[in-house]
PyMOL Python script that loads the backbone (N, CA, C, O; Angstrom):
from pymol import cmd

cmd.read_pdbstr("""\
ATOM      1  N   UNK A   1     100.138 -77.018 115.528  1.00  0.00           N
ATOM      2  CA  UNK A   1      99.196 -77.961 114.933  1.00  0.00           C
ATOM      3  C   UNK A   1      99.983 -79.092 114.287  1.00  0.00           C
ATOM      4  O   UNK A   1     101.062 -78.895 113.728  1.00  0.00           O
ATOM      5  N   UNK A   2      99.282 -80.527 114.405  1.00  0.00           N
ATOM      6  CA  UNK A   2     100.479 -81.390 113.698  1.00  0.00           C
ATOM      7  C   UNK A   2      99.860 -81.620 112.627  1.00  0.00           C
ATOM      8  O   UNK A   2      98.643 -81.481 112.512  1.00  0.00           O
ATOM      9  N   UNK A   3     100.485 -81.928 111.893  1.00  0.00           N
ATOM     10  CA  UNK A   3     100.477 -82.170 110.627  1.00  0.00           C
ATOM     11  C   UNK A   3      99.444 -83.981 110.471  1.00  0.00           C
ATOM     12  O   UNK A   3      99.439 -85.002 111.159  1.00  0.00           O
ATOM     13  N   UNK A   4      98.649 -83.507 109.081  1.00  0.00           N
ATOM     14  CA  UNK A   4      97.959 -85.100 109.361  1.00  0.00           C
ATOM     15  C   UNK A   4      98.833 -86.140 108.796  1.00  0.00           C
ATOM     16  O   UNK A   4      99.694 -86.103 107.917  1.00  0.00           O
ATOM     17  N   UNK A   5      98.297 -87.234 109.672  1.00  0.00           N
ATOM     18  CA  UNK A   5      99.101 -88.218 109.463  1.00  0.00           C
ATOM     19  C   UNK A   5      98.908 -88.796 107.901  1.00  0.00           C
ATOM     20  O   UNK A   5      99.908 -89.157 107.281  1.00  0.00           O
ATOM     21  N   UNK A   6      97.417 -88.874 107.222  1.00  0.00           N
ATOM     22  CA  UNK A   6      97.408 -89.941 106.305  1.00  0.00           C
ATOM     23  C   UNK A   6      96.213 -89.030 105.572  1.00  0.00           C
ATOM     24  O   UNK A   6      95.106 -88.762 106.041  1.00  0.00           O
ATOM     25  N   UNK A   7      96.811 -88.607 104.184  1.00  0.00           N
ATOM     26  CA  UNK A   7      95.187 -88.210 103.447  1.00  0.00           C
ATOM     27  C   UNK A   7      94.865 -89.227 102.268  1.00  0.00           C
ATOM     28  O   UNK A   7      95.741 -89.978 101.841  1.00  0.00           O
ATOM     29  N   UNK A   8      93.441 -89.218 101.709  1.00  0.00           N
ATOM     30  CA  UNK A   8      93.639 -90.161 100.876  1.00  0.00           C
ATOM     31  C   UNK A   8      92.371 -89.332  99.778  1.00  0.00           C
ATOM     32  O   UNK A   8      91.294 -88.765  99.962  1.00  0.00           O
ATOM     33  N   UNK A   9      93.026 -89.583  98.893  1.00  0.00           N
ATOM     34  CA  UNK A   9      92.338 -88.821  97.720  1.00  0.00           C
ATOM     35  C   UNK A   9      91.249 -89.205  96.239  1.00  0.00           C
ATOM     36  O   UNK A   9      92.009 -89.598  95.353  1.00  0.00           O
ATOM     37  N   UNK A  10      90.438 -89.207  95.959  1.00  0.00           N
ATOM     38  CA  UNK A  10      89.874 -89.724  94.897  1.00  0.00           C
ATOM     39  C   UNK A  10      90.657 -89.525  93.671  1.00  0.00           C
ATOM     40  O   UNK A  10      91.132 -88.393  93.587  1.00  0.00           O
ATOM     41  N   UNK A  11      90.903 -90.267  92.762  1.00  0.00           N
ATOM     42  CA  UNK A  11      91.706 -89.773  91.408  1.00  0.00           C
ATOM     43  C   UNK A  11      90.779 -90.623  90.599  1.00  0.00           C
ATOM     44  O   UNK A  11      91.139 -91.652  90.028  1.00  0.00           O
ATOM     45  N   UNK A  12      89.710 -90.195  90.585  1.00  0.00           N
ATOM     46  CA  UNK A  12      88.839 -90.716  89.457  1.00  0.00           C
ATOM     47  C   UNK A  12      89.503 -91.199  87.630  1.00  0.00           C
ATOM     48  O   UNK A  12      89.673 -92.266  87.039  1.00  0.00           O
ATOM     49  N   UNK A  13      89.661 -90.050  87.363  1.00  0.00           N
ATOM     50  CA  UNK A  13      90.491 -89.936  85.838  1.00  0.00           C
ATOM     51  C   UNK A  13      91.429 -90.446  86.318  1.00  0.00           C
ATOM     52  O   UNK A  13      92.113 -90.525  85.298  1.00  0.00           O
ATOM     53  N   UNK A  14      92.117 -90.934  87.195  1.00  0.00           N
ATOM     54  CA  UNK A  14      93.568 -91.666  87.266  1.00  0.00           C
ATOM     55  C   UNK A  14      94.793 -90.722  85.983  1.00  0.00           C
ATOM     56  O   UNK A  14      94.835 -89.502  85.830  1.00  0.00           O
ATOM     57  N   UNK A  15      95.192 -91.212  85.636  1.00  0.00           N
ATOM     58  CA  UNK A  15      96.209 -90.192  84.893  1.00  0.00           C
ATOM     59  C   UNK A  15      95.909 -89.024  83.203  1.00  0.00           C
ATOM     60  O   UNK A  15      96.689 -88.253  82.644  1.00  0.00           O
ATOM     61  N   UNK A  16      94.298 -89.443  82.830  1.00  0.00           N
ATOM     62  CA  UNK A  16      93.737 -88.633  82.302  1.00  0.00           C
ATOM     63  C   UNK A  16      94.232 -86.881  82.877  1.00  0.00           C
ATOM     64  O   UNK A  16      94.301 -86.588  84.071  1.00  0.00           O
ATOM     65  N   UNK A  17      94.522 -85.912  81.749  1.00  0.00           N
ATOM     66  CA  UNK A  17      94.068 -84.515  82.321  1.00  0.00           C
ATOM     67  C   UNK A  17      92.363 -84.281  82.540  1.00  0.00           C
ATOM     68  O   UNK A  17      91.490 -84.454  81.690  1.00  0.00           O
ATOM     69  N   UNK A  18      92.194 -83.823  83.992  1.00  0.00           N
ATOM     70  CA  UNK A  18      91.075 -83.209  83.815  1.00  0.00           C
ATOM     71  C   UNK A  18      90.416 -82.209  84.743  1.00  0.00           C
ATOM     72  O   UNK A  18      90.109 -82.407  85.918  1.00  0.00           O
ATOM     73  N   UNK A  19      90.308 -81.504  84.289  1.00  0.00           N
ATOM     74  CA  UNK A  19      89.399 -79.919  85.300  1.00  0.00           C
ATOM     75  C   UNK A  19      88.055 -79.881  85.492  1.00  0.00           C
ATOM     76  O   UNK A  19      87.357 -78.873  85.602  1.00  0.00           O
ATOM     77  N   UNK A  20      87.528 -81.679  85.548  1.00  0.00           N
ATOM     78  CA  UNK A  20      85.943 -81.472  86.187  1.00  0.00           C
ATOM     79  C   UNK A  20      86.094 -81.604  87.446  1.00  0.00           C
ATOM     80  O   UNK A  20      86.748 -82.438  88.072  1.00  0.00           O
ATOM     81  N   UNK A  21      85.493 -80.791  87.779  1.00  0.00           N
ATOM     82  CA  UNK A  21      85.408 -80.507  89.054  1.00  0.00           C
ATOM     83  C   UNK A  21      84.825 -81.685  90.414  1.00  0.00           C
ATOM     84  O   UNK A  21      84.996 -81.456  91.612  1.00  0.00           O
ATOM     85  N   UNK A  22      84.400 -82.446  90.068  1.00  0.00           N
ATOM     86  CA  UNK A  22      83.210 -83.363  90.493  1.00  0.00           C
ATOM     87  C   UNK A  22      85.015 -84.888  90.968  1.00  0.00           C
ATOM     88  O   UNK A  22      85.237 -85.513  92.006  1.00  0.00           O
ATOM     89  N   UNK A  23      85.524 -84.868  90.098  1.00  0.00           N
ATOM     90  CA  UNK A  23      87.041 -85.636  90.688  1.00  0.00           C
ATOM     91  C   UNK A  23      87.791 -85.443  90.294  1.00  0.00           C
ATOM     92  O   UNK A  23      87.907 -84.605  89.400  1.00  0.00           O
ATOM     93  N   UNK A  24      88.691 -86.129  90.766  1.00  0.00           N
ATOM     94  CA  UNK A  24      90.533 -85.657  90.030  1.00  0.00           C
ATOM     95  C   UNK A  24      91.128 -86.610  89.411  1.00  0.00           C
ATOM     96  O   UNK A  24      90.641 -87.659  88.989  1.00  0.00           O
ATOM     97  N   UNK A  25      92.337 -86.187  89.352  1.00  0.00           N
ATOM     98  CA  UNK A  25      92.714 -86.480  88.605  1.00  0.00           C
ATOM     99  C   UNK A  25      94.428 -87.012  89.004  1.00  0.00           C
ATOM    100  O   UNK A  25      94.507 -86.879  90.225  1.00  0.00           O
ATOM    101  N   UNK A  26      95.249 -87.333  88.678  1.00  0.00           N
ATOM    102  CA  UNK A  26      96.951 -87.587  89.595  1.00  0.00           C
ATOM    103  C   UNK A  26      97.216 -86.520  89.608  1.00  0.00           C
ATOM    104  O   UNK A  26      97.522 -85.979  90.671  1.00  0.00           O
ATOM    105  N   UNK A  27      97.185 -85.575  87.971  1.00  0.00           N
ATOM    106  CA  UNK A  27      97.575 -84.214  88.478  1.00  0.00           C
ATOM    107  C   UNK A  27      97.168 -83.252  88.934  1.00  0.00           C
ATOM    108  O   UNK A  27      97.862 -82.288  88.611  1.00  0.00           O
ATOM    109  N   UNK A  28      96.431 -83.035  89.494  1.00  0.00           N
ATOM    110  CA  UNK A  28      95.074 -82.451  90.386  1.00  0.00           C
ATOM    111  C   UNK A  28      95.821 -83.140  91.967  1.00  0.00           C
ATOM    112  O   UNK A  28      96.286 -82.331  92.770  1.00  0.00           O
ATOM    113  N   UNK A  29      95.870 -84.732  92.300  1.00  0.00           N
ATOM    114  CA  UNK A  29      96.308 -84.599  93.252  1.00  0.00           C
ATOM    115  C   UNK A  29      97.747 -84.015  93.571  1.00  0.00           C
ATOM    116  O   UNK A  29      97.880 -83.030  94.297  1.00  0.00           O
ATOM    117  N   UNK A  30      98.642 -84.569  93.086  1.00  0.00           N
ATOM    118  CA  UNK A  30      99.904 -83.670  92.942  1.00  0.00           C
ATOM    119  C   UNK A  30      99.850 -82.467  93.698  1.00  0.00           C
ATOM    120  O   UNK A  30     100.429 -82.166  94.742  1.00  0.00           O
ATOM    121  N   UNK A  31      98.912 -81.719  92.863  1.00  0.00           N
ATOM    122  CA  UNK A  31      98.671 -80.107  93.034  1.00  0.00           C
ATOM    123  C   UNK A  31      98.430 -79.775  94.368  1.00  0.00           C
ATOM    124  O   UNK A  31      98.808 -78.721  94.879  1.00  0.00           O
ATOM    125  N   UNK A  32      97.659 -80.868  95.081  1.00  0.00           N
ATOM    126  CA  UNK A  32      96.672 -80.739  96.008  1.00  0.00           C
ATOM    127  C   UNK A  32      97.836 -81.033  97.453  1.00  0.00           C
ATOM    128  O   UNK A  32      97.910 -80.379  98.493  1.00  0.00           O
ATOM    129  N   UNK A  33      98.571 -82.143  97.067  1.00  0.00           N
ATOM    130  CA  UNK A  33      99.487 -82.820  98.265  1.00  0.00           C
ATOM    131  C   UNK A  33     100.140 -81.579  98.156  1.00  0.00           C
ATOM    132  O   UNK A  33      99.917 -81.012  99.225  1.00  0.00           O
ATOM    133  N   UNK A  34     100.966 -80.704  97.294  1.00  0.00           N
ATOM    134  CA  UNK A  34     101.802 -79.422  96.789  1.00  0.00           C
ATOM    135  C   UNK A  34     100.978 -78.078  98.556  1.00  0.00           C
ATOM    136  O   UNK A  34     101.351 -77.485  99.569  1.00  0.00           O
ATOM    137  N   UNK A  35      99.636 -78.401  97.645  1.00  0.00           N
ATOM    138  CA  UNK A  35      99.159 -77.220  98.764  1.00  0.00           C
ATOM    139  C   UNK A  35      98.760 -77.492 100.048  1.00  0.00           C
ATOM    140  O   UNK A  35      98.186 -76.676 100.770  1.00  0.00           O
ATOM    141  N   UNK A  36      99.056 -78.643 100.360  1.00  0.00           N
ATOM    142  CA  UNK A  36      98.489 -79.293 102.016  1.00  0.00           C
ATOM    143  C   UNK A  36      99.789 -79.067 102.799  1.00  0.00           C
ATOM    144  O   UNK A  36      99.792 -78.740 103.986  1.00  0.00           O
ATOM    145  N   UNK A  37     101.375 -79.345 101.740  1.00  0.00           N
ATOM    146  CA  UNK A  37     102.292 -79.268 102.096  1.00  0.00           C
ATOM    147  C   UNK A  37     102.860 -77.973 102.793  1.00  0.00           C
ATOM    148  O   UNK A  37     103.310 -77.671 103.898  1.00  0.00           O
ATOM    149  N   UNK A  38     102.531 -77.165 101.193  1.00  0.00           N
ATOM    150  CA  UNK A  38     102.902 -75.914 101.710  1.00  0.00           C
ATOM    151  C   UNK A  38     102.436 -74.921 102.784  1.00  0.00           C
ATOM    152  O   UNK A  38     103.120 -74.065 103.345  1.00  0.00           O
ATOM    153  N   UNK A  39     100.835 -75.269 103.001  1.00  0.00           N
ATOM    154  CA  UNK A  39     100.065 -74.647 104.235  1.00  0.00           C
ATOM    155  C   UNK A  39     100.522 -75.144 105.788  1.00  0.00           C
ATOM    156  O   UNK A  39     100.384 -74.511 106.836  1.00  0.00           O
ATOM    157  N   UNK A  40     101.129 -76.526 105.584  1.00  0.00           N
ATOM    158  CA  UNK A  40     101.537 -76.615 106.558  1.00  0.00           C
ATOM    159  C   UNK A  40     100.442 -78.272 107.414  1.00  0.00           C
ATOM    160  O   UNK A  40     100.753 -78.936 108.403  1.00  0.00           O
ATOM    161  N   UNK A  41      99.199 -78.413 106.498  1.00  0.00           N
ATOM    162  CA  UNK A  41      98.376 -78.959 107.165  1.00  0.00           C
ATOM    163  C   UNK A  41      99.370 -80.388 106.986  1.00  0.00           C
ATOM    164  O   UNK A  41      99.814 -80.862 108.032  1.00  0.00           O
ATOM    165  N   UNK A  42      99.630 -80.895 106.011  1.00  0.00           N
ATOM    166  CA  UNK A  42     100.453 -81.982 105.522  1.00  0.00           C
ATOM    167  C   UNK A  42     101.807 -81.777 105.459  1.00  0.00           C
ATOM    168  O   UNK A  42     102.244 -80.630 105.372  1.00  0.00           O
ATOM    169  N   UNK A  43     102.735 -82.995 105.499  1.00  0.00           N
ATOM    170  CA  UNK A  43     104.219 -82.889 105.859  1.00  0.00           C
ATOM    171  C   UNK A  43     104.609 -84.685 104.626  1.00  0.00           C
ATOM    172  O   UNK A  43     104.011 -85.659 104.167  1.00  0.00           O
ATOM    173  N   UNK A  44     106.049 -84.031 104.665  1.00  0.00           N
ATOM    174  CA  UNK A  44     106.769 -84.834 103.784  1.00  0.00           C
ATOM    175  C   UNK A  44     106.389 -86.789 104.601  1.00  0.00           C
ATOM    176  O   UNK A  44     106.451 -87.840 103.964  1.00  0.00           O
ATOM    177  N   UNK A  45     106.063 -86.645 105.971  1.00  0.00           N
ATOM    178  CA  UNK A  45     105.752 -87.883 106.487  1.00  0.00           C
ATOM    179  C   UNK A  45     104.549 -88.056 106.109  1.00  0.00           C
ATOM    180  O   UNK A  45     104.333 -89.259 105.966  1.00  0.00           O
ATOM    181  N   UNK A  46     103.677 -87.432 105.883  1.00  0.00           N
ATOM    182  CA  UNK A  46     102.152 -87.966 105.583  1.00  0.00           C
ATOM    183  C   UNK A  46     101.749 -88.603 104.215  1.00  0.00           C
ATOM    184  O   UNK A  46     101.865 -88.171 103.068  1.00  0.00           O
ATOM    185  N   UNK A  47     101.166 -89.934 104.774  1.00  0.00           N
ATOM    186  CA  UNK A  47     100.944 -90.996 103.758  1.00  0.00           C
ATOM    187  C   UNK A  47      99.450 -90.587 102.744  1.00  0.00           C
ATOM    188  O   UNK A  47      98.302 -90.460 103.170  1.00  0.00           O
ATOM    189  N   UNK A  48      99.952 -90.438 101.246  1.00  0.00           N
ATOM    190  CA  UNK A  48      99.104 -90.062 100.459  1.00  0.00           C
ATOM    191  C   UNK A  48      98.647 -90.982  99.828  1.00  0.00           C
ATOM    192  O   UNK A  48      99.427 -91.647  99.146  1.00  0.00           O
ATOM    193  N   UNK A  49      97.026 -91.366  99.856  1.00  0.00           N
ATOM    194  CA  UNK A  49      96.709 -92.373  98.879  1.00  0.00           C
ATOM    195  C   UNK A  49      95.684 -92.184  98.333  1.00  0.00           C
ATOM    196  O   UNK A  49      94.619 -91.765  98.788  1.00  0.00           O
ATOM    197  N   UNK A  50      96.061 -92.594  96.972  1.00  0.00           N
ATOM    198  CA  UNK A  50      94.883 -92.499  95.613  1.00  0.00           C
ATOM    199  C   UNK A  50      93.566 -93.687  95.874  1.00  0.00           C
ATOM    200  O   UNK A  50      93.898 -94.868  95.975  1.00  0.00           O
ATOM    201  N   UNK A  51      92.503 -93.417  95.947  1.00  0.00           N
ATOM    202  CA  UNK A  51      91.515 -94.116  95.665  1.00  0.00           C
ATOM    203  C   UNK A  51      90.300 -94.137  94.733  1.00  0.00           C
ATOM    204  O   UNK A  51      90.187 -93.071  94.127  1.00  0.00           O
ATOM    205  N   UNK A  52      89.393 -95.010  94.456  1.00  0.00           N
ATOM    206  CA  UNK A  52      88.371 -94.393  93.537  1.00  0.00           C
ATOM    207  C   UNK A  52      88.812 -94.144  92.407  1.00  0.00           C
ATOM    208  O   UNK A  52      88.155 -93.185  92.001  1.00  0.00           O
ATOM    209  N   UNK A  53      89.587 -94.463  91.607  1.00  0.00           N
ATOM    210  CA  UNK A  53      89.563 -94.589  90.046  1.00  0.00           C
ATOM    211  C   UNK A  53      88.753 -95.661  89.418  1.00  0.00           C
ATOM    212  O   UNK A  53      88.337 -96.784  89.703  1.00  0.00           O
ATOM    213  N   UNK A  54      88.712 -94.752  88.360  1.00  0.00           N
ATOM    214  CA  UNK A  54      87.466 -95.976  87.018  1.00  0.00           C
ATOM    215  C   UNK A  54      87.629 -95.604  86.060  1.00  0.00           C
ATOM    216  O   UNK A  54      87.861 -94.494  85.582  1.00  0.00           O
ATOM    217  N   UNK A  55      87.449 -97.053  85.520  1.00  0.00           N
ATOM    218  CA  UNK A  55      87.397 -96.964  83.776  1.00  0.00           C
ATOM    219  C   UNK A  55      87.426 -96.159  83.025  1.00  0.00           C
ATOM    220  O   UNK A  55      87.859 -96.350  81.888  1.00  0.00           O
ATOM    221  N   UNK A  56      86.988 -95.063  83.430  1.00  0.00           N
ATOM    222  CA  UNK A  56      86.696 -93.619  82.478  1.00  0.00           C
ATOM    223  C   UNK A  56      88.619 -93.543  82.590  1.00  0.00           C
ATOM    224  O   UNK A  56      89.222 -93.412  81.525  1.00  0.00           O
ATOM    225  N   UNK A  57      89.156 -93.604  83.463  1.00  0.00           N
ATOM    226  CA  UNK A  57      90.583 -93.086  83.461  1.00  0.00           C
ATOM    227  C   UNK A  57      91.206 -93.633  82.650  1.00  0.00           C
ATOM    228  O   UNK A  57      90.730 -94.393  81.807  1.00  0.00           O
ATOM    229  N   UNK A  58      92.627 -93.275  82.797  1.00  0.00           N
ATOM    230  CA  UNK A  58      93.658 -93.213  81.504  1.00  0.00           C
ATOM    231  C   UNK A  58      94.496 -94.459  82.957  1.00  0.00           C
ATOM    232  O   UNK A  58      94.271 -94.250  84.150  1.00  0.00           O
ATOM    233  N   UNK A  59      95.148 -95.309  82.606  1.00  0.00           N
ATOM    234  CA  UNK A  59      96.418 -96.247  83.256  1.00  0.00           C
ATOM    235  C   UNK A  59      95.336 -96.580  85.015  1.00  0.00           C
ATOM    236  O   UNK A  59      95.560 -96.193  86.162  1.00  0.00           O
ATOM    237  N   UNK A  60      94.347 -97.327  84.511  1.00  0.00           N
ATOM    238  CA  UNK A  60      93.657 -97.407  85.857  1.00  0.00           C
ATOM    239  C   UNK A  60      94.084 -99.113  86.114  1.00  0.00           C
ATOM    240  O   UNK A  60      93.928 -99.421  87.296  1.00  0.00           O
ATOM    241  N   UNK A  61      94.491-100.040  85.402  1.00  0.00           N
ATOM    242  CA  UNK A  61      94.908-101.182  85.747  1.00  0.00           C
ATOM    243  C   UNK A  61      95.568-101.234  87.431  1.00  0.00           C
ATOM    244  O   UNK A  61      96.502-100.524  87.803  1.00  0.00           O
ATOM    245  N   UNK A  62      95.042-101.961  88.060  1.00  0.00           N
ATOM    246  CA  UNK A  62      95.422-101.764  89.232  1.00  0.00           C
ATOM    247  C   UNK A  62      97.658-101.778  89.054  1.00  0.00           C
ATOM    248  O   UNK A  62      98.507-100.936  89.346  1.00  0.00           O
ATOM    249  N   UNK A  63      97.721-102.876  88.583  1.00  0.00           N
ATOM    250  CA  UNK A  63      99.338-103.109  88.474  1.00  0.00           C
ATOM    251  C   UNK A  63      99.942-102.299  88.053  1.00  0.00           C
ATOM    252  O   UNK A  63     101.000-101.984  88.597  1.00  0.00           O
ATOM    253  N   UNK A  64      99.453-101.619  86.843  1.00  0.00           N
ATOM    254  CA  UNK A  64      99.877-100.186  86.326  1.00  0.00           C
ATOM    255  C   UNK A  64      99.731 -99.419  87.111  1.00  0.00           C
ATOM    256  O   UNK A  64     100.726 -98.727  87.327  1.00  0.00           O
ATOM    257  N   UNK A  65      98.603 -99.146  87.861  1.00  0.00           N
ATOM    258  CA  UNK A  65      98.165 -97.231  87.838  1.00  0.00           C
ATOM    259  C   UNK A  65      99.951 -97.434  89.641  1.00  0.00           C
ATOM    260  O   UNK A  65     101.072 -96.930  89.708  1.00  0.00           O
ATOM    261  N   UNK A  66      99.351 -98.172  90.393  1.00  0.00           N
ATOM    262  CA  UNK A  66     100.585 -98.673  91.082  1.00  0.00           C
ATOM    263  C   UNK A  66     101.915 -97.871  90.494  1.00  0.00           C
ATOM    264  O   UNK A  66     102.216 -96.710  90.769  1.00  0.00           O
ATOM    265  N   UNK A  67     102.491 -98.591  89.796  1.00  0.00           N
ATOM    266  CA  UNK A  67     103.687 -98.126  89.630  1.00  0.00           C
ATOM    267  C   UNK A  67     103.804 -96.377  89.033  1.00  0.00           C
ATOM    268  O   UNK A  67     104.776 -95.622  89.066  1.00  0.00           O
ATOM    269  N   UNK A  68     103.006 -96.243  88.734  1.00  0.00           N
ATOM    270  CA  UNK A  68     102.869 -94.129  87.992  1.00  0.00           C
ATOM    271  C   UNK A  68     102.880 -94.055  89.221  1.00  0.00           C
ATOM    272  O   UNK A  68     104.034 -93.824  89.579  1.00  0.00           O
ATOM    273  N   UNK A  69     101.985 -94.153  90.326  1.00  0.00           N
ATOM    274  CA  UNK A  69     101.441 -93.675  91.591  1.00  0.00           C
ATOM    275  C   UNK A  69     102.888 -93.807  92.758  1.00  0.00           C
ATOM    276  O   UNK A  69     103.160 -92.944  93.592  1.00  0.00           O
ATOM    277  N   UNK A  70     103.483 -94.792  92.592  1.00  0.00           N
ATOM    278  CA  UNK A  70     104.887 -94.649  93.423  1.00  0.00           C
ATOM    279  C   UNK A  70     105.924 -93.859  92.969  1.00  0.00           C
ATOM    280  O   UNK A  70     106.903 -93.398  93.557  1.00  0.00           O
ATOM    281  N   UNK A  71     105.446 -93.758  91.516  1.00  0.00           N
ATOM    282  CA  UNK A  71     106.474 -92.405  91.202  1.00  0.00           C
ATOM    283  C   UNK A  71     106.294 -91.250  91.539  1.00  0.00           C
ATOM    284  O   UNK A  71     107.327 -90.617  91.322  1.00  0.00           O
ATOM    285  N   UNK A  72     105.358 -90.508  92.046  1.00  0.00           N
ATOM    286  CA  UNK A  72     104.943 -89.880  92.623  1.00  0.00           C
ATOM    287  C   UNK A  72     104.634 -89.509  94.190  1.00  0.00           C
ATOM    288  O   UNK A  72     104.201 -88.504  94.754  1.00  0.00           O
ATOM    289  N   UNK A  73     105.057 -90.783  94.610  1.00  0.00           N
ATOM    290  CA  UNK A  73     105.092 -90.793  96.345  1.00  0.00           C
ATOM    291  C   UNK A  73     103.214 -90.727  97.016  1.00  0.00           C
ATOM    292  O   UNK A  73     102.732 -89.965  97.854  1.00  0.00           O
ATOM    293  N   UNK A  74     102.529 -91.902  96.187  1.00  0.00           N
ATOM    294  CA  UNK A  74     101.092 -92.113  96.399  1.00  0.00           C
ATOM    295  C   UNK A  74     101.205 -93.518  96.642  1.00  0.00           C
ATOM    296  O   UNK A  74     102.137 -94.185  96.191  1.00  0.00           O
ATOM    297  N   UNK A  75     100.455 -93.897  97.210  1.00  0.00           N
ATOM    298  CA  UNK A  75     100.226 -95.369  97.558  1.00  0.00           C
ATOM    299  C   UNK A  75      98.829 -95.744  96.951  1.00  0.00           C
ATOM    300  O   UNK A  75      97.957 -94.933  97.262  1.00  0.00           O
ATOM    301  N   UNK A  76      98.412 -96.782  96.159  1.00  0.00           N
ATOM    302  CA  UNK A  76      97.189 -96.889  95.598  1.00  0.00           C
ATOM    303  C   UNK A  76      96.329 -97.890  96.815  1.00  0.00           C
ATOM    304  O   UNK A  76      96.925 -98.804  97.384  1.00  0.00           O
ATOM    305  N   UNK A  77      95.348 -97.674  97.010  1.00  0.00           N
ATOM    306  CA  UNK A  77      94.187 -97.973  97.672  1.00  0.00           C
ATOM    307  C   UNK A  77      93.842 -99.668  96.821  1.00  0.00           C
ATOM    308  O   UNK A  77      94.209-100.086  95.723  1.00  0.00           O
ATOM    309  N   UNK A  78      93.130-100.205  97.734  1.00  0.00           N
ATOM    310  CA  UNK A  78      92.907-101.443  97.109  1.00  0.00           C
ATOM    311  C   UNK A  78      91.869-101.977  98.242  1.00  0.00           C
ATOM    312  O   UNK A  78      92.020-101.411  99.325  1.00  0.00           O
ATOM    313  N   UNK A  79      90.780-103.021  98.191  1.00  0.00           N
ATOM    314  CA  UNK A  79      89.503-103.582  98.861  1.00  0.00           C
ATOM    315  C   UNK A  79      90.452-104.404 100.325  1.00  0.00           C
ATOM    316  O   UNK A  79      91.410-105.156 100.502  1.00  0.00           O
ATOM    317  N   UNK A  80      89.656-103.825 100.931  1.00  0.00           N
ATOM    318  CA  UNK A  80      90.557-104.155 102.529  1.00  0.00           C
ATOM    319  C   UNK A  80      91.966-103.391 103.259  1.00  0.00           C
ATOM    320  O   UNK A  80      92.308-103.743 104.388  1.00  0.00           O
ATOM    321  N   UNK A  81      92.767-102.277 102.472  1.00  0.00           N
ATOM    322  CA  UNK A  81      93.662-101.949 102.504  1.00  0.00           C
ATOM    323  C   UNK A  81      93.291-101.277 104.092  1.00  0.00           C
ATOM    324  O   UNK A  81      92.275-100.594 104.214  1.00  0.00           O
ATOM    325  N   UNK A  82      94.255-101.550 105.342  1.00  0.00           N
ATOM    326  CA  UNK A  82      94.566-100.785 106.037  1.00  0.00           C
ATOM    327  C   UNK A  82      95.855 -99.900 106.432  1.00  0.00           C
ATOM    328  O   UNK A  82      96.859-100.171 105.774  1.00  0.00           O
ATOM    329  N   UNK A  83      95.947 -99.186 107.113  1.00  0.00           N
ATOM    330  CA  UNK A  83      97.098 -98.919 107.151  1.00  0.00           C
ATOM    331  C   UNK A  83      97.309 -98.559 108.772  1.00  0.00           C
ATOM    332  O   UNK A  83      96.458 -97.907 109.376  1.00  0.00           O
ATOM    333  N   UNK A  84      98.344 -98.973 109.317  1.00  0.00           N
ATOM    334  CA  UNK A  84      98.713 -98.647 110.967  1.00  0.00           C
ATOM    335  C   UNK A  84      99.925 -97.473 111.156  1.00  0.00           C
ATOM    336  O   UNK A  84     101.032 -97.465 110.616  1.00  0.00           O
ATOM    337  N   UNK A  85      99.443 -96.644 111.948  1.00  0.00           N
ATOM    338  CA  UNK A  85     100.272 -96.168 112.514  1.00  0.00           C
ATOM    339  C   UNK A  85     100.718 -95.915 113.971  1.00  0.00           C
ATOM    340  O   UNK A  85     101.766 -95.310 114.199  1.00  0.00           O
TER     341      UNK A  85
END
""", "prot")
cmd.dss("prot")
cmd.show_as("cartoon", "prot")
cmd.util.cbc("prot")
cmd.orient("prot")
């Protein structure tokens, strides 16, 4: 099975902690890229990107949340963003 090429994730709370269930959070995704990895469905090549954050979050400035999010090996989502492979 190959591995997917590109997942892309809601991080509502953006860098807020949070365990509602309803969205996530960075560290929630983290967790999540952790277990796609390890199952095998996802691979160190597959492009991860955060989308869907709001105000309610903690560092949601687009310019900010950006740079947390590349520290982490996420690419932030933005209006028109495509991506080719």
């Amino acid at each position: 099975q190959k591995p997917l090429d590109v997942v892309s994730f809601d991080c509502t709370e953006a860098c807020n902690h949070s365990t509602y269930i309803g969205h996530l959070c960075l560290e929630r995704c983290i967790a999540l890229r952790k277990k796609l990895i390890d199952e095998g469905i996802a691979c160190r090549n597959t492009t991860f990107v955060l989308n869907h954050f709001s105000h309610n979050g903690a560092n949601v400035i687009y310019d900010e949340f950006v740079k947390i999010a590349a520290e982490h090996d996420f690419l932030v989502s933005y209006d028109g963003m495509e991506l080719e492979f």
